[in-house]
C-alpha positions as CSV (number, residue, x, y, z in Angstrom):
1,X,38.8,227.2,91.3
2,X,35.7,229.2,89.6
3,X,36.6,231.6,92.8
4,X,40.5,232.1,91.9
5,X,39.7,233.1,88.7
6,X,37.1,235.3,89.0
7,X,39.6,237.3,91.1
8,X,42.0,237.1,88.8
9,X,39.7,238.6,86.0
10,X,38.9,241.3,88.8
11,X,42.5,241.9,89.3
12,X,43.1,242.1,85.6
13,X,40.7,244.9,84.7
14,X,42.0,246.9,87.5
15,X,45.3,246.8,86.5
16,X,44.3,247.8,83.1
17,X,42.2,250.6,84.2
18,X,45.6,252.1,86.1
19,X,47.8,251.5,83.4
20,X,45.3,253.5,81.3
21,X,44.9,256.4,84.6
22,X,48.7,256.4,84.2
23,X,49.0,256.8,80.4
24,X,46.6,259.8,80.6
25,X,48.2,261.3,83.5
26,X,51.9,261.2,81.4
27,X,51.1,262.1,78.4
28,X,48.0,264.7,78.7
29,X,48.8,266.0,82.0
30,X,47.3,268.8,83.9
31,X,45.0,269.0,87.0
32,X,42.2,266.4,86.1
33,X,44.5,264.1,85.0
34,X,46.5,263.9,88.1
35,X,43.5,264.3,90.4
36,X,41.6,261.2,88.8
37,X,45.4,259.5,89.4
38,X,45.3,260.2,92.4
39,X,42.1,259.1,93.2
40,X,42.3,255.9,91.7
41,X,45.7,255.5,94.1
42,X,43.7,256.0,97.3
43,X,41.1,253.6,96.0
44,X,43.8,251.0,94.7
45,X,45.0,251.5,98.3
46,X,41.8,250.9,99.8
47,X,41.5,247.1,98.1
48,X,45.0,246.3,99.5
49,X,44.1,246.8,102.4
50,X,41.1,244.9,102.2
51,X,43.2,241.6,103.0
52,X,44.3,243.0,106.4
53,X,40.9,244.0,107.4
54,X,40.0,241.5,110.2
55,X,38.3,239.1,109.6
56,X,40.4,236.0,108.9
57,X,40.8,236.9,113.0
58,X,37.0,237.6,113.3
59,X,36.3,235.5,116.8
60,X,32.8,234.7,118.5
61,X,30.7,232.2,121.0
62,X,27.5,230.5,120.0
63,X,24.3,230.3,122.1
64,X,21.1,228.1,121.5
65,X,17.9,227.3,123.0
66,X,14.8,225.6,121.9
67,X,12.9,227.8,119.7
68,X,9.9,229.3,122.6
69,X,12.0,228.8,125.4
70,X,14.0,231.3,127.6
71,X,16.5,228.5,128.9
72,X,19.6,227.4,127.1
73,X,19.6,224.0,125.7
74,X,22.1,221.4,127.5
75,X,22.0,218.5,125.9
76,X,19.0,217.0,124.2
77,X,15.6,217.8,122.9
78,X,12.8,216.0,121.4
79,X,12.6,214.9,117.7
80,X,10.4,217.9,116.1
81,X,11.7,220.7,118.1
82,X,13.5,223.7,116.6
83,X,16.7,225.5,117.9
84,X,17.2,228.9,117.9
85,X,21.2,229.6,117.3
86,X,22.2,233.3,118.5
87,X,26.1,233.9,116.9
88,X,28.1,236.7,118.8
89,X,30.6,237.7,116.8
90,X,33.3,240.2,117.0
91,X,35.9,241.3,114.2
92,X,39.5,243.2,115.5
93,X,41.0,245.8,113.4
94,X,39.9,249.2,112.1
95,X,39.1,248.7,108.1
96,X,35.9,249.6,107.1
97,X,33.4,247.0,106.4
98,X,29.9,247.4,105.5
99,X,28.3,243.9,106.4
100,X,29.7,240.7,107.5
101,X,28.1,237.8,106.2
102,X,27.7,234.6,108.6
103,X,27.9,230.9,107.2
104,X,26.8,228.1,110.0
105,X,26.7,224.3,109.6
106,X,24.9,221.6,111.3
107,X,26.1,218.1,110.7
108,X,23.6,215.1,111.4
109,X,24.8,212.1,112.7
110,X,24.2,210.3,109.1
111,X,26.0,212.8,107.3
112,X,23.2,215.0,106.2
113,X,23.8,218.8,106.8
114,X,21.8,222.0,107.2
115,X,23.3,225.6,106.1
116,X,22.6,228.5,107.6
117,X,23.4,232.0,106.3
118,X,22.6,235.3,107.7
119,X,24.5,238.8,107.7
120,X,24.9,242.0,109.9
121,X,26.5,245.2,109.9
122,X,29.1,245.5,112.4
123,X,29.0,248.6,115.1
124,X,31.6,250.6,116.2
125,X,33.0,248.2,118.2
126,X,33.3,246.2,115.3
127,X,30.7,243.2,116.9
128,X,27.3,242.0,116.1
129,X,24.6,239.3,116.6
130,X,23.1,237.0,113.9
131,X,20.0,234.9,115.2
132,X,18.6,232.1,112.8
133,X,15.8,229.4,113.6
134,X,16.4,225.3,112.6
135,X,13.9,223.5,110.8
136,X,12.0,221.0,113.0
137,X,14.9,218.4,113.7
138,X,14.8,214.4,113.4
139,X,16.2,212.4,115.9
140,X,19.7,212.0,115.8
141,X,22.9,213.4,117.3
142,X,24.1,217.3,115.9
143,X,27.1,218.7,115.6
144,X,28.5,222.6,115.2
145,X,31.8,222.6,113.9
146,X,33.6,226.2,112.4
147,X,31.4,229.1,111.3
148,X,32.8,231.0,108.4
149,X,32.7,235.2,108.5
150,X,32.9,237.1,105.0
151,X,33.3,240.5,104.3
152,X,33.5,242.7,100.8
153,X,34.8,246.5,100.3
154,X,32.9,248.8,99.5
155,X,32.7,248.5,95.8
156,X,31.5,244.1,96.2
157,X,34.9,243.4,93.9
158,X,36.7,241.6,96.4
159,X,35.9,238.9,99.4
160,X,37.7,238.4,102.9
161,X,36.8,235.6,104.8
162,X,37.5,234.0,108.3
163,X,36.7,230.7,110.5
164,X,36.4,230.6,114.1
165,X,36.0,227.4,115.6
166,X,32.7,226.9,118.0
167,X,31.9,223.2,118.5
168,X,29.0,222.0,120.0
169,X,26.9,219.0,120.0
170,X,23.2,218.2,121.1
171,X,20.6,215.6,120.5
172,X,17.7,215.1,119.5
173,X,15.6,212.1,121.4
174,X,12.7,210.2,119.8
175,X,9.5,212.2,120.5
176,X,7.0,210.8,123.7
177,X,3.9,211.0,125.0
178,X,3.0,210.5,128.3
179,X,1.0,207.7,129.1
180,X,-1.1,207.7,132.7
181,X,-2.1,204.3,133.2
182,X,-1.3,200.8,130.9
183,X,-5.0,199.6,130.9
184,X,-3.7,197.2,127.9
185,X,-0.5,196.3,128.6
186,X,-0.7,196.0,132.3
187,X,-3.4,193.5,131.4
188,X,-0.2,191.3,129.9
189,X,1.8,191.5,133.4
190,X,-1.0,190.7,135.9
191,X,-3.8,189.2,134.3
192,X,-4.0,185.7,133.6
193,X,-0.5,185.6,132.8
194,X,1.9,186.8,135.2
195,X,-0.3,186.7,138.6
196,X,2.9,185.5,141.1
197,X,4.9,188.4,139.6
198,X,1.9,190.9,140.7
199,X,1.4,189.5,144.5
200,X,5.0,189.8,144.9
201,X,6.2,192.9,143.6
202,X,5.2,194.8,146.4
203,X,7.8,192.8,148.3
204,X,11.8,194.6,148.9
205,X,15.1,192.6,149.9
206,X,17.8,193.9,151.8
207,X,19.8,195.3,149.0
208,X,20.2,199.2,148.5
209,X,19.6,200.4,145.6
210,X,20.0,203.8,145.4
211,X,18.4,207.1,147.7
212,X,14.8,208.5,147.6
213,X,13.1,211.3,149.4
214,X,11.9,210.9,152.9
215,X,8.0,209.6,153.2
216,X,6.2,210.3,156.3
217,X,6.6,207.0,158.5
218,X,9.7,205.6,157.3
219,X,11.3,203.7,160.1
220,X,14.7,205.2,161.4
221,X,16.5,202.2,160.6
222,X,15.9,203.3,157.1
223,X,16.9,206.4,156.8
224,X,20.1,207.2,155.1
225,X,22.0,209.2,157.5
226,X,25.0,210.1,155.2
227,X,22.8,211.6,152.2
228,X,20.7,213.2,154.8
229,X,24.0,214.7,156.1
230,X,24.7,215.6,152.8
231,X,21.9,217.3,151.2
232,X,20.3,218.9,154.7
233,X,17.4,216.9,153.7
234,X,16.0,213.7,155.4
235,X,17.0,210.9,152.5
236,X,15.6,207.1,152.8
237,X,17.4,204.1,151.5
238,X,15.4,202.8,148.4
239,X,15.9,198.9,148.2
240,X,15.1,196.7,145.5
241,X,12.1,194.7,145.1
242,X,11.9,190.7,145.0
243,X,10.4,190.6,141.7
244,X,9.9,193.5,139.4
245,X,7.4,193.0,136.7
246,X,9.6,192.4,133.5
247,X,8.6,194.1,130.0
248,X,10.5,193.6,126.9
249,X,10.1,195.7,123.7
250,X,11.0,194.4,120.3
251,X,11.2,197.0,118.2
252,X,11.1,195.7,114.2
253,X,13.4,197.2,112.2
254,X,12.8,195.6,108.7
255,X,12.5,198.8,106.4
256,X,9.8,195.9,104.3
257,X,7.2,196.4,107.5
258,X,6.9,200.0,106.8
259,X,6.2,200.6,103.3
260,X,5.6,204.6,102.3
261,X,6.5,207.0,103.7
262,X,8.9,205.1,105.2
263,X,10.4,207.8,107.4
264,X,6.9,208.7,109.3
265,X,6.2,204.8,109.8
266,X,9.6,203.7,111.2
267,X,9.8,207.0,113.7
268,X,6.4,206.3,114.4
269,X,7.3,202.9,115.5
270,X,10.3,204.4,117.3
271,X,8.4,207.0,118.9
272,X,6.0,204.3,120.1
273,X,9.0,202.5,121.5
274,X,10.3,205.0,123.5
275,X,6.8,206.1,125.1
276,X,6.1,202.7,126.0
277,X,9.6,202.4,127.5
278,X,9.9,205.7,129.8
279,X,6.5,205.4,131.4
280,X,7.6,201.9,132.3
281,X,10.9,203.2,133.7
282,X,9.1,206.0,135.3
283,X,7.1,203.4,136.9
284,X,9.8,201.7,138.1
285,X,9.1,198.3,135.8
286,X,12.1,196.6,134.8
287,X,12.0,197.1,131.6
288,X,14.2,196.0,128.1
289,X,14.5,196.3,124.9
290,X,15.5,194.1,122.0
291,X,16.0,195.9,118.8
292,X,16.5,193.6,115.7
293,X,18.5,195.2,112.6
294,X,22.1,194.8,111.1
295,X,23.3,194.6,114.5
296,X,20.9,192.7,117.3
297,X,20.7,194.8,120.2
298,X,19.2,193.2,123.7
299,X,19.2,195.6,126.5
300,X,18.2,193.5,129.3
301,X,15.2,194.5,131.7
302,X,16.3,197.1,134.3
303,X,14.7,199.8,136.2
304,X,16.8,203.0,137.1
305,X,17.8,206.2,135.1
306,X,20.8,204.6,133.9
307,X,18.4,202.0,131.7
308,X,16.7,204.8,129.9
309,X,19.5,206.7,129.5
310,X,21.0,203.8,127.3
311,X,17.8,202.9,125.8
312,X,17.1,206.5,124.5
313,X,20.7,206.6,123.5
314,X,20.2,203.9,121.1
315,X,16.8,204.5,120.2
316,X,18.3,208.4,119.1
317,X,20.8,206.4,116.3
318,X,18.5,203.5,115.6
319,X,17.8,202.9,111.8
320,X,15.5,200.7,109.4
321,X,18.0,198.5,108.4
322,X,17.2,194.8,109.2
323,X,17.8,192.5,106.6
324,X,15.2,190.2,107.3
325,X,11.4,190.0,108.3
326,X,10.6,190.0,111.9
327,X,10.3,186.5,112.5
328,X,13.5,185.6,111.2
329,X,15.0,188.3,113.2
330,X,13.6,186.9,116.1
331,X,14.4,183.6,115.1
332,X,18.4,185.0,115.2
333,X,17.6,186.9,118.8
334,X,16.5,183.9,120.4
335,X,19.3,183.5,123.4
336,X,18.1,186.9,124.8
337,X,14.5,186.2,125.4
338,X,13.6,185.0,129.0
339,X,10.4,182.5,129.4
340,X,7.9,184.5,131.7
341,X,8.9,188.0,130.2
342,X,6.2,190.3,129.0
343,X,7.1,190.8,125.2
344,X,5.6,193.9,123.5
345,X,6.3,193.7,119.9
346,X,6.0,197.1,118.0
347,X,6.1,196.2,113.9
348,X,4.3,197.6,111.1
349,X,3.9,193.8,109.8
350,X,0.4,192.6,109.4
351,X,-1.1,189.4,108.5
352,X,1.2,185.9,108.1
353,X,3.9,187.7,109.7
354,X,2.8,189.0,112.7
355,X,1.1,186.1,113.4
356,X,4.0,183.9,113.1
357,X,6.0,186.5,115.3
358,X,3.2,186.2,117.9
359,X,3.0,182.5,117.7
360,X,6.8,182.2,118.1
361,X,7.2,184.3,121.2
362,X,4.3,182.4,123.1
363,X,6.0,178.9,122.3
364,X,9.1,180.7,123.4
365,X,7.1,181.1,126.9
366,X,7.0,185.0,127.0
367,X,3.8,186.9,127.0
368,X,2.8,188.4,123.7
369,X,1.6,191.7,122.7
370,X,1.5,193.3,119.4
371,X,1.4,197.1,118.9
372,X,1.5,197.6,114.8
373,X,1.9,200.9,114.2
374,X,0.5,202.3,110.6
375,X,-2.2,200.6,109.4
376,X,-2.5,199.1,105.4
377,X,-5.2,201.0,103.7
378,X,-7.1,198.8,101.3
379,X,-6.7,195.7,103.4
380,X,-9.4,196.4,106.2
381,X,-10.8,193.0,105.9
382,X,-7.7,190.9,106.0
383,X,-6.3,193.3,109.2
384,X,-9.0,192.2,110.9
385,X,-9.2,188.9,110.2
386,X,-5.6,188.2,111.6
387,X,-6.3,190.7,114.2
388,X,-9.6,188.6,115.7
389,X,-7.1,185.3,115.4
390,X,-4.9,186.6,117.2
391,X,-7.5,188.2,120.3
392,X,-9.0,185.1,120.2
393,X,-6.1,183.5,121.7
394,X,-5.7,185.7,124.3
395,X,-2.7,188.3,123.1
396,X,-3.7,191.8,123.1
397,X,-3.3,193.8,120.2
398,X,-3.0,197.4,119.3
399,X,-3.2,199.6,116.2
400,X,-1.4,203.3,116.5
401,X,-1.2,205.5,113.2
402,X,-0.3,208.2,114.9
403,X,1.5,209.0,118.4
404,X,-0.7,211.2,119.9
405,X,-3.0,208.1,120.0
406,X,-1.3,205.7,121.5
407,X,-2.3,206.9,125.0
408,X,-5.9,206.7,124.4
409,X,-5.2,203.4,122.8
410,X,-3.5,201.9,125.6
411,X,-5.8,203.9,128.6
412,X,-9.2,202.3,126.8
413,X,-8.0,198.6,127.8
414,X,-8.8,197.2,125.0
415,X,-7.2,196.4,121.4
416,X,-8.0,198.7,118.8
């Protein structure tokens, strides 16, 4: 609205200066008079014009790649990257125009957006390139929808604008580290809790599941004849094993177990998750997740690529948003906890809570583990108070305050 009339204020003016270049030329006449009418014609002209210059048909293609990196991104990066967005753009027509200016959106998945503006001045084939760098991103899915092109004349009195649309979508996954060996947590699934899941995992059936790459001594009754065909490489049959160890993480979603800043706690905790989760898959553990907020989601233990692409999928939308304290969210979960699972249970609750979480979960007849992630400054004492009950029991517990040190948290074998 504050736009419209503007213009119309714009348009005004110029009117009155013609009618006032017209009244000179009539009545006073001669050479300057009809050389500055004349003048202001062509120019008049000019702004006319303006709304057939081009650029409501201004057309282009958008590129991206991780800010450092020569390849194009694909599909998804890591949460704290940055994208670098390269715009192509091209306008038809032959009107003059000094700079076009670029608009460009990103829509979260939440609803937040980021705006991007940059200009360039076209060439003589009437095309350009903007390039424009993201902030570091937070997990989530993205979206490119239109970008908007505007141009001005000459004189900055009038703007011309254009969409073209360009939609494209990435995401962002929690961030990881990798982890080389689970001192800690492997302690859980073959120490003195699961020892007849150890001695037998070793151990394959007879049904396929899946292809794998040749090893030197595989018997010819295994190989896979048709994949080998296939590929021009020599492909074995990979078949699944009698009894995969089984690893469930609860992630806590109770926004009350992460006090301030609540953002860094919670995506610390989600981080943690998601580290714990692809070394495990990696490893070819079956592993699961239960995550306990609005809506309880059990992803039952699984090894393959198509278990962590579902558990990263979720873990990319995943919010704070329980409604209750752990326990009582577990309390609610109950029908999707197996006895004789190893349960890892990443919370930034402390004290009564965890250790009723804990408590629950052994009488259950899972394996507990507690990984709290942040840990309450000012109440060093009572932390380890509750920490030493619960060691003294037998559960292994961890403290992580911040990702990069949860490998050598886990690698040292011990709880921190």
């Amino acid at each position: 609205m504050a736009k419209e009339k503007s213009e119309k204020k714009r348009w005004a003016v110029i009117v009155l200066i013609y009618a006032a270049a017209l009244c000179y030329f009539l009545f006073q006449g001669g050479k300057t008079a009809f050389m500055l009418f004349m003048i202001l014609n062509v120019l008049l002209l000019y702004l006319l014009l303006g709304r057939w210059s081009g650029i409501g048909r201004a057309f282009g293609n958008r590129s991206y790649r991780q800010q450092g990196s020569s390849v194009l991104v694909e599909q998804s990066l890591t949460a704290g990257s940055s994208v670098e967005v390269q715009l192509s753009i091209k306008v038809p027509g032959v009107y003059p125009i000094p700079y076009v200016l670029v608009r460009d959106r990103i829509y979260r998945h939440n609803g937040q957006t980021l705006d991007f503006e940059a200009s360039f001045v076209p060439n003589w084939k009437r095309s350009g390139e903007v390039v424009y760098s993201t902030p570091p991103l937070q997990r989530g899915e993205y979206r490119f929808q239109t970008t908007q092109c505007l141009a001005h004349d000459v004189f900055g009195l009038f703007e011309h604008s254009g969409r073209f649309g360009s939609e494209a979508s990435f995401s962002v996954l929690p961030q990881t580290v990798p982890l080389r060996q689970w001192h800690g947590v492997q302690r859980g699934i073959r120490g003195p809790y699961s020892h007849a899941i150890a001695s037998r995992s070793s151990k394959e059936t007879t049904q396929i599941n899946g292809v794998r790459e040749y090893l030197y001594g595989d018997k010819l009754s295994r190989i896979h004849w048709n994949a080998t065909a296939k590929t021009g490489d020599w492909k074995s049959k990979a078949f699944e094993r009698e009894s995969l160890p089984r690893t469930v993480i609860i992630l806590d979603r109770y926004a009350g177990d992460y006090p301030a800043p609540l953002d860094d706690r919670f995506e610390l905790a989600v981080s943690v998750a998601a580290s714990l989760l692809d070394n495990g898959l990696k490893g070819d553990t079956a592993m699961g997740l239960l995550s306990v907020g609005a809506q309880m989601t059990m992803l039952q233990p699984k090894s393959g690529i198509d278990q962590r692409n579902a558990i990263m999928k979720h873990l990319t939308f995943v919010e704070a948003d329980a409604g209750h304290t752990i326990y009582k969210s577990l309390l609610k979960g109950e029908s999707y906890l197996e006895p004789g699972t190893f349960a890892v249970l990443i919370t930034g609750a402390n004290g009564n809570d965890a250790i009723r979480a804990m408590e629950w979960l052994f009488r259950k007849g899972l394996t507990p583990c507690l990984l709290q992630v942040g840990k309450a400054v000012g109440y060093i004492r009572q932390d380890e108070s509750w920490r030493q009950l619960l060691r003294s029991r037998g559960w292994p517990v961890f403290a992580v305050q911040q990702l990069q040190e949860l490998p050598t948290v886990l690698e040292g074998g011990s709880g921190a």
